[in-house]
C-alpha atoms as an extended CHARMM CRD file, in Angstrom:
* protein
*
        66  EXT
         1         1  UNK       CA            -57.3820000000      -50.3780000000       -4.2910000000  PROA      1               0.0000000000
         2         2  UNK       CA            -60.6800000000      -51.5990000000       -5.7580000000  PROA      2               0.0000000000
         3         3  UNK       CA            -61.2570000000      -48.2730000000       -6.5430000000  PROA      3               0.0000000000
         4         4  UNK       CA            -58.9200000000      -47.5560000000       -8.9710000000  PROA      4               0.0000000000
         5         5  UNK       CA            -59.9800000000      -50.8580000000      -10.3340000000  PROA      5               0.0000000000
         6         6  UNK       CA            -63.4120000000      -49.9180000000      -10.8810000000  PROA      6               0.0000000000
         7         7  UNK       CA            -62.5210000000      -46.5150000000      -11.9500000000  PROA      7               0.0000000000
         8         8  UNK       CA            -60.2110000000      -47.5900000000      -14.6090000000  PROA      8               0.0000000000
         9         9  UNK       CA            -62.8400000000      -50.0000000000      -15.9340000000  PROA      9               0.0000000000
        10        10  UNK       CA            -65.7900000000      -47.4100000000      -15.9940000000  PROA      10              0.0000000000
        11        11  UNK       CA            -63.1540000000      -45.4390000000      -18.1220000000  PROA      11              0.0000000000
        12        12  UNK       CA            -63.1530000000      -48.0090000000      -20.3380000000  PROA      12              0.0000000000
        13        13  UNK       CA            -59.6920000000      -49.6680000000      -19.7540000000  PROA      13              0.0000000000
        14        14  UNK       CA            -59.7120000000      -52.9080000000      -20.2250000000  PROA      14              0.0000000000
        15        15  UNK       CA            -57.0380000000      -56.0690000000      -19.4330000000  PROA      15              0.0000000000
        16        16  UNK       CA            -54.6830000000      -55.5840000000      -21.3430000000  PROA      16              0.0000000000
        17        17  UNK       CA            -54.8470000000      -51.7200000000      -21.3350000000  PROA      17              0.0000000000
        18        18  UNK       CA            -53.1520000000      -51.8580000000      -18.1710000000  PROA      18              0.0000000000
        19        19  UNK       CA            -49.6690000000      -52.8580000000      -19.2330000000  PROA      19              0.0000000000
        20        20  UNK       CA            -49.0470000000      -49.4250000000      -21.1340000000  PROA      20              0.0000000000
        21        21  UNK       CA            -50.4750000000      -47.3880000000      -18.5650000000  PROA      21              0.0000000000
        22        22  UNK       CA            -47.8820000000      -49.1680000000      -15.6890000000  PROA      22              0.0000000000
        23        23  UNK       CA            -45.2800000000      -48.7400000000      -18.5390000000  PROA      23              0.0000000000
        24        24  UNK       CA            -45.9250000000      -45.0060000000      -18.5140000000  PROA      24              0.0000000000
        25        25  UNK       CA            -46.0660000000      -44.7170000000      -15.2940000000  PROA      25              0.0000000000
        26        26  UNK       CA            -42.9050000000      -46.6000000000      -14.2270000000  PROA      26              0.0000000000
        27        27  UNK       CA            -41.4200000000      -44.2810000000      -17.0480000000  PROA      27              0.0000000000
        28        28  UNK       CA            -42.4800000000      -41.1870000000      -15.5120000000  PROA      28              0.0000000000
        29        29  UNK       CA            -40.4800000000      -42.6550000000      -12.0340000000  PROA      29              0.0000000000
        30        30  UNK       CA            -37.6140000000      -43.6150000000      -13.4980000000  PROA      30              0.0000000000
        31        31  UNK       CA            -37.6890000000      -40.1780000000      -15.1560000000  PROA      31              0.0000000000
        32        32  UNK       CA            -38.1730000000      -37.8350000000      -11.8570000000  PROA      32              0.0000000000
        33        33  UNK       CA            -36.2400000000      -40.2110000000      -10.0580000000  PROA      33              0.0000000000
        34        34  UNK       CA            -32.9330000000      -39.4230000000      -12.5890000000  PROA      34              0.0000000000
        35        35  UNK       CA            -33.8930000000      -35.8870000000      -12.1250000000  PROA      35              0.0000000000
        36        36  UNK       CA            -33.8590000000      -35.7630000000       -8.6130000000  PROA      36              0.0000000000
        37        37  UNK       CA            -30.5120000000      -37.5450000000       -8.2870000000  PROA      37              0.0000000000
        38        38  UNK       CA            -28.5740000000      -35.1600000000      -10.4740000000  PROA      38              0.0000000000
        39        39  UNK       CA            -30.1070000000      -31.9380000000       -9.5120000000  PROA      39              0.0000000000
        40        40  UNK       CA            -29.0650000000      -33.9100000000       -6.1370000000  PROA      40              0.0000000000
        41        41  UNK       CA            -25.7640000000      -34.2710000000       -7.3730000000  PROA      41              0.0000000000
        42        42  UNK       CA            -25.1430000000      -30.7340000000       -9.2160000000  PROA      42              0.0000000000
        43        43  UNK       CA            -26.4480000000      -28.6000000000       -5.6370000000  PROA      43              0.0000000000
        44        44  UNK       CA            -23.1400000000      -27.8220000000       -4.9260000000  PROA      44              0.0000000000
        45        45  UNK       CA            -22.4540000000      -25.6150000000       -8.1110000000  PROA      45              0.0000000000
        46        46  UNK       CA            -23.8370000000      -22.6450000000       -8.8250000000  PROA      46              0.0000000000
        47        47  UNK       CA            -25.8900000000      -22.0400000000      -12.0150000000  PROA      47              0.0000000000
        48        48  UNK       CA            -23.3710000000      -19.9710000000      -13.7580000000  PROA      48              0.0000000000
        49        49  UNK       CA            -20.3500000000      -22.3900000000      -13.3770000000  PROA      49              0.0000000000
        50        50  UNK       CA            -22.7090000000      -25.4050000000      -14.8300000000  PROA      50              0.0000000000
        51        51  UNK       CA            -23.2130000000      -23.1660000000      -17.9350000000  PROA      51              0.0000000000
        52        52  UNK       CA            -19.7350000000      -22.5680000000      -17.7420000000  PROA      52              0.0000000000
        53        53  UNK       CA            -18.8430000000      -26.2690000000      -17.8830000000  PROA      53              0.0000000000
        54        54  UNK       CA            -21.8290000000      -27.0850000000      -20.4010000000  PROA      54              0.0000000000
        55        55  UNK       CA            -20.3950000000      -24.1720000000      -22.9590000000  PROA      55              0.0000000000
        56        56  UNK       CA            -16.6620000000      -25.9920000000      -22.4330000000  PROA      56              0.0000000000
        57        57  UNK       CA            -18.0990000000      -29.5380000000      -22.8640000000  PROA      57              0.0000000000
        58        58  UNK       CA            -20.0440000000      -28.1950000000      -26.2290000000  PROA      58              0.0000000000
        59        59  UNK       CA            -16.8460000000      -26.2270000000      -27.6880000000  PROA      59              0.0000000000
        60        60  UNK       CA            -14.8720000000      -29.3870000000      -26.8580000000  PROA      60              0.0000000000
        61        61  UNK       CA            -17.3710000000      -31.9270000000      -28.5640000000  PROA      61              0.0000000000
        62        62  UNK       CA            -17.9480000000      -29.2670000000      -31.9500000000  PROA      62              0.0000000000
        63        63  UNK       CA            -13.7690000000      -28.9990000000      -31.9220000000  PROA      63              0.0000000000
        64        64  UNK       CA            -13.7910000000      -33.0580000000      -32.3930000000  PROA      64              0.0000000000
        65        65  UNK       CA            -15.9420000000      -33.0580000000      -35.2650000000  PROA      65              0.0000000000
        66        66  UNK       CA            -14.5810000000      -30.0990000000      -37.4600000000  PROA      66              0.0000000000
């Protein structure tokens, strides 16, 4: 753990520098996390009746606002 510590300083990060780069990082989690559990989620269809039901979804939502 020091490590990182004393590589983070030597690349000129200082204290409060830190708080953006866990930000990021927790970001970037959250993010593939989310991915993970819908590609999770969306296994069971094939890739052709997703774009199926993403082309319905899109018709449905322009057919609202005309």
């Amino acid at each position: 753990m020091l490590n990182y510590w004393n590589n983070f300083a030597c690349a000129g990060g200082k204290k409060g520098d830190l708080s953006p780069f866990v930000d990021d990082a927790v970001r970037r989690r959250l993010l593939d996390f989310t991915v993970r559990q819908v590609k999770d989620r969306n296994a069971r269809y094939g890739q052709e009746e997703i774009l199926d039901l993403i082309d319905e979804e899109v018709a449905a939502a322009r057919a609202g606002r005309s």
